[in-house]
N, C-alpha and C positions, 0 to 999 in steps of 0.2 A: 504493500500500500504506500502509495506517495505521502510523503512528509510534508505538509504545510507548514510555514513559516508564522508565528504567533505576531500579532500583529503589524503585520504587510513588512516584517523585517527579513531584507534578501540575505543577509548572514547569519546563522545561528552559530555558526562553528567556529568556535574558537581560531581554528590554524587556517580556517578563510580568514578572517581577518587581518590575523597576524602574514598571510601573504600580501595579501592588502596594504599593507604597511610596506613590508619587503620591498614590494616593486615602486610604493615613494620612494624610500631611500635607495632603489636603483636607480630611478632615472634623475636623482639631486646628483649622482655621482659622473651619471652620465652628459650632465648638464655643467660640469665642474670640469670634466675632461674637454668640453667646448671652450669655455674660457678660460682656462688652461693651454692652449693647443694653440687659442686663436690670441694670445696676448690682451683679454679684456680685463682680467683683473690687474693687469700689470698696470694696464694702460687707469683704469679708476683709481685706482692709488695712486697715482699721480698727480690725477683733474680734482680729486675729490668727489666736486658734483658735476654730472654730464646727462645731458639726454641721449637718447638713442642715436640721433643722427649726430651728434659731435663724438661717441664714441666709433660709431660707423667709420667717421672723417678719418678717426687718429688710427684704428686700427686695418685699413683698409679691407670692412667686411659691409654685409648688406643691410641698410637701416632696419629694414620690415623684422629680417631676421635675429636683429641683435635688441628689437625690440620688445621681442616675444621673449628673449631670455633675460631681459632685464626682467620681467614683468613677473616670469617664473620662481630667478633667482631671489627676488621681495616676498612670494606669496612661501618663499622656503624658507625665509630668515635669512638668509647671506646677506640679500644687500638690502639697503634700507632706500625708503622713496622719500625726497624734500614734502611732493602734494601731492597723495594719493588722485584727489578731486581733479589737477588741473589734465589739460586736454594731454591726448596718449603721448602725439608728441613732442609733449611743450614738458613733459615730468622729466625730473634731474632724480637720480640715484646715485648713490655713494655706495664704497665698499668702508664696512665701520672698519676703523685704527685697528679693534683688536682681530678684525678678521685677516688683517695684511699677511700677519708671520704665516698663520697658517695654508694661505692661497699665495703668497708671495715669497715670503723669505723662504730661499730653500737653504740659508743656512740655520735657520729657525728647528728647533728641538719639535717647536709644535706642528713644523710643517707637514701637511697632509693631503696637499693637490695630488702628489703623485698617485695615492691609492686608485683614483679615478682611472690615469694613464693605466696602471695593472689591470685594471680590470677588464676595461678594453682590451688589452691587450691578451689578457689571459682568456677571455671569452671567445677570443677567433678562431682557436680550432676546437670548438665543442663538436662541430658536426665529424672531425676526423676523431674525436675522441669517442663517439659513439661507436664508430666501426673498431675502436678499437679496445673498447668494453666489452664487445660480441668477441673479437675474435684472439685477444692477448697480439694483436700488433702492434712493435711498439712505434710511439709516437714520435714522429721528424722534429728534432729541434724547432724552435719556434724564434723565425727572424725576428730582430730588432726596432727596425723597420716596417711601419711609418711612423711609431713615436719614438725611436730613439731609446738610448741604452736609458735605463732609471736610474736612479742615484739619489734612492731614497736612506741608504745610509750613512751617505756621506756627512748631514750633519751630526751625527749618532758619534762615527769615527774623529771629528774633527773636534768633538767638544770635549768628547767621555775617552778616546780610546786611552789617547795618551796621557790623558790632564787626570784619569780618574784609576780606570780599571787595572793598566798595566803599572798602576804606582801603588795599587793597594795589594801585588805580590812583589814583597820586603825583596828577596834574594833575588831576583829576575829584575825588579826596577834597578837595583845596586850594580849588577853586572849592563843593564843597558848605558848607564852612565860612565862604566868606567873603563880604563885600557886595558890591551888592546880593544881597540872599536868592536863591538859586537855586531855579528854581521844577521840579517833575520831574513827569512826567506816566508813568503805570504804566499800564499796556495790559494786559487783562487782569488785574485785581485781585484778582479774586475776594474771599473774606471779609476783603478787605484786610490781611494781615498784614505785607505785603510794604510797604504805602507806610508804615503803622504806625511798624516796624522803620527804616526809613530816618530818618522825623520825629525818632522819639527818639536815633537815634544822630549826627542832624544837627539841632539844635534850631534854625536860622537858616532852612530849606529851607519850602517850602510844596509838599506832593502832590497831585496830581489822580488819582485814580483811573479807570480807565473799566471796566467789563463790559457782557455784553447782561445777566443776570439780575438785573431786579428785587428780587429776593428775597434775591441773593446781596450787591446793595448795597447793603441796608439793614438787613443782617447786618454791614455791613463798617463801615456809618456808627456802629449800635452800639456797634461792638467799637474804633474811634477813639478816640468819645466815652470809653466806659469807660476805656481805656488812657490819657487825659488829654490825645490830640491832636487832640480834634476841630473847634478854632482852626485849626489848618494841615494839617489831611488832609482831603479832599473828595471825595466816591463820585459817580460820575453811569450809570445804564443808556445808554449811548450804542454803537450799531456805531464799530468805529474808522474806519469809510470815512466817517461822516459826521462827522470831526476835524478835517480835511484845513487848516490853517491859521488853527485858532483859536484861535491862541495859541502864544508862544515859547518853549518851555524850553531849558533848559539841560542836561537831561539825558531822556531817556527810556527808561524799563523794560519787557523783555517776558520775561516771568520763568516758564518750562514752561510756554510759550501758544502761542509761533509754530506749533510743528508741529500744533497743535488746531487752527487759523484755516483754514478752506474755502482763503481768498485770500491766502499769506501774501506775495506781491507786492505786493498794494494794500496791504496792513495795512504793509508798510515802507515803502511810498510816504509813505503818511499819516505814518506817523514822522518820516520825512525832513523834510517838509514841518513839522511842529513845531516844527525844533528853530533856536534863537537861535542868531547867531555862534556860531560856535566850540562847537555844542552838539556831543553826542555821542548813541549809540543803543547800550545794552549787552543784551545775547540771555544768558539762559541756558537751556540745553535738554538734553537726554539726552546723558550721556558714552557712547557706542556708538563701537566701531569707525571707521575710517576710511573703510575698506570693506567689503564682505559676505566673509565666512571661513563656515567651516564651522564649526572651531574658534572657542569664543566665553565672554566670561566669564560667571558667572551674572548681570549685570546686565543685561547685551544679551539671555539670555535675555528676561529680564522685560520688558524692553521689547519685544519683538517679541509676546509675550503681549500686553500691554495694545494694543498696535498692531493684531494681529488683530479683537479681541472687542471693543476699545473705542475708542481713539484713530483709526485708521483710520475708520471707517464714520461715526466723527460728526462726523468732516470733512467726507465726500463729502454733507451733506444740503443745500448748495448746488448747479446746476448752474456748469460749470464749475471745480467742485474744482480745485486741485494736485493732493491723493490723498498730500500728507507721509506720514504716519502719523508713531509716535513713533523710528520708528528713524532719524532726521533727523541723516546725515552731515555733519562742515563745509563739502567740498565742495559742497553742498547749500544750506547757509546760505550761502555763499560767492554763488552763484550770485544765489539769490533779490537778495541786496543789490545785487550788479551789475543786474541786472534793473531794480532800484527806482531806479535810480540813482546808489547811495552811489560812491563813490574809494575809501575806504578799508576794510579789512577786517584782521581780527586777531582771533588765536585769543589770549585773555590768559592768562596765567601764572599762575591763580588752579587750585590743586588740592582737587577734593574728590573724593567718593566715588561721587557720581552726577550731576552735571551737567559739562556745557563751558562755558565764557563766552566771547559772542563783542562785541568792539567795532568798530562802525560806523560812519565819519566820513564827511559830506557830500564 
């Protein structure tokens, strides 16, 4: 028998609703990667107050259509309107002060436009990820391209890496300042922010970089140069399997990359194998649970999202995966190092908001 709705209400169901909601906050997001993309919030922080056609003017896009996303971004709370009342295109809107860091500063802690880029981004191959739910195919790396490499951690590394984390392990901060220069080799680099970060907060230290992407190395070698260290920080496109003993550091970084790596057994082997006397191997990776609940905070959410649609499947496009994805327990870490053959293991005492740190000794 069919269900009637108690007074002419079209939801009863709870998780109707709450999808109902869902899809606001997907299309704020997807509306965020628009001026984002198209330079409008850069451009309102700027002007302050603009109507539609003088932001149209400055960011060379189309008035009708930047009108409709003003008009959006107000009825979402982003931006605020001078006169509701006055005519469509006679209304001036503003991006408020405190919303700038987050849509604007990307050296800001609270910056958060990128998420929008991700998601875009990570949504475009859903229709290949279907076929490869049916069939355990695994999934073709996912170009960079049309939004460009992300460098959502770069203000994380340039505030916290060196000024916080790696000063609150006593024996490791004393040998990065002292002679001979310690040499650190970073796994997974990507646009380098991470060896950058280190360089300037250790001026004695010399980085090596590694990635597989070309593209993304010579974005990182770039952004060295520019930032003044590109004397003592070095990018190279290199697999980390083909590392395996070329060279001794004293310290090696794998910084939200292990659970991404097809083999993250061999990739700590290869660490292992780098590191000088008394070197060290410090992991940082998703703060998730210990083990699987039900009950879960919103950040293991999110990791298990990106783990689905994205971390997961562009793992497995090696054969012989692990199959990590990004919900990568310690006991997990644990294992793999046992595996690679480290002694030692330690979860450190460094607290943040979304990662664990883990230290590795031969």
């Amino acid at each position: 028998m069919e269900r009637v709705p108690k007074h002419g209400a079209e939801r009863t169901n709870p998780l109707a609703e709450r999808l109902f909601q869902d899809a606001i906050a997907t299309f704020d997001l997807l509306t965020v990667y628009l001026g984002e993309r198209l330079g409008l919030y850069r451009v309102l922080a700027e002007l302050y107050w603009a109507s539609a056609r003088e932001l149209a003017e400055r960011t060379g896009t189309f008035p009708r259509y930047v009108r409709e996303w003003l008009e959006q971004q107000t009825v979402s709370g982003i931006l605020e309107v001078e006169d509701p009342d006055a005519e469509p295109e006679e209304r001036r809107y503003r991006l408020p002060p405190d919303h700038v860091e987050v849509l604007v500063d990307e050296g800001s802690l609270n910056y958060e436009a990128y998420l929008s880029i991700e998601m875009v981004r990570g949504a475009r191959p859903l229709p290949e990820l279907v076929h490869a739910f049916r069939t355990g195919a695994p999934l073709q790396p996912l170009p960079w391209e049309p939004e460009g490499r992300a460098e959502f951690n770069r203000s994380r590394f340039l505030n916290l890496l060196g000024k916080v984390w790696l000063p609150s392990i006593p024996d490791l901060d004393v040998r990065l300042k002292a002679d001979p220069p310690a040499r650190v080799a970073d796994l997974g680099s990507g646009t380098g922010w991470s060896s950058i970060a280190m360089a300037q907060a250790y001026p004695k230290i010399r980085v090596d970089g590694f990635d597989l992407d070309r593209t993304v190395v010579d974005r990182a070698t770039e952004n060295a140069r520019s930032a003044g260290v590109g004397d003592r920080v070095t990018f190279a496109a290199r697999d980390v399997a083909e590392l395996a003993g070329v060279a001794a550091y004293d310290l090696v970084v794998i910084l939200e990359a292990l659970h991404d790596m097809s083999k993250p057994v061999e990739a700590l082997r290869v660490a292992r194998s780098l590191l000088a006397g008394g070197g060290t191997v410090v992991i940082a990776d998703e703060l998730v649970g210990e083990r699987f609940a039900v009950s879960v905070d919103d950040r293991e959410r999110y990791m298990y999202g990106w783990s689905v649609v994205g971390c997961l499947p562009e793992s497995m496009t090696e054969p012989g995966s692990a199959g990590t994805g990004a919900v990568m327990r310690p006991d997990t870490v644990r294992r793999y190092g046992q595996e690679a053959g480290f002694g030692g293991f330690e979860v450190l005492p460094i607290e943040t908001n979304f990662w664990r740190f883990y230290r590795l000794a031969p």
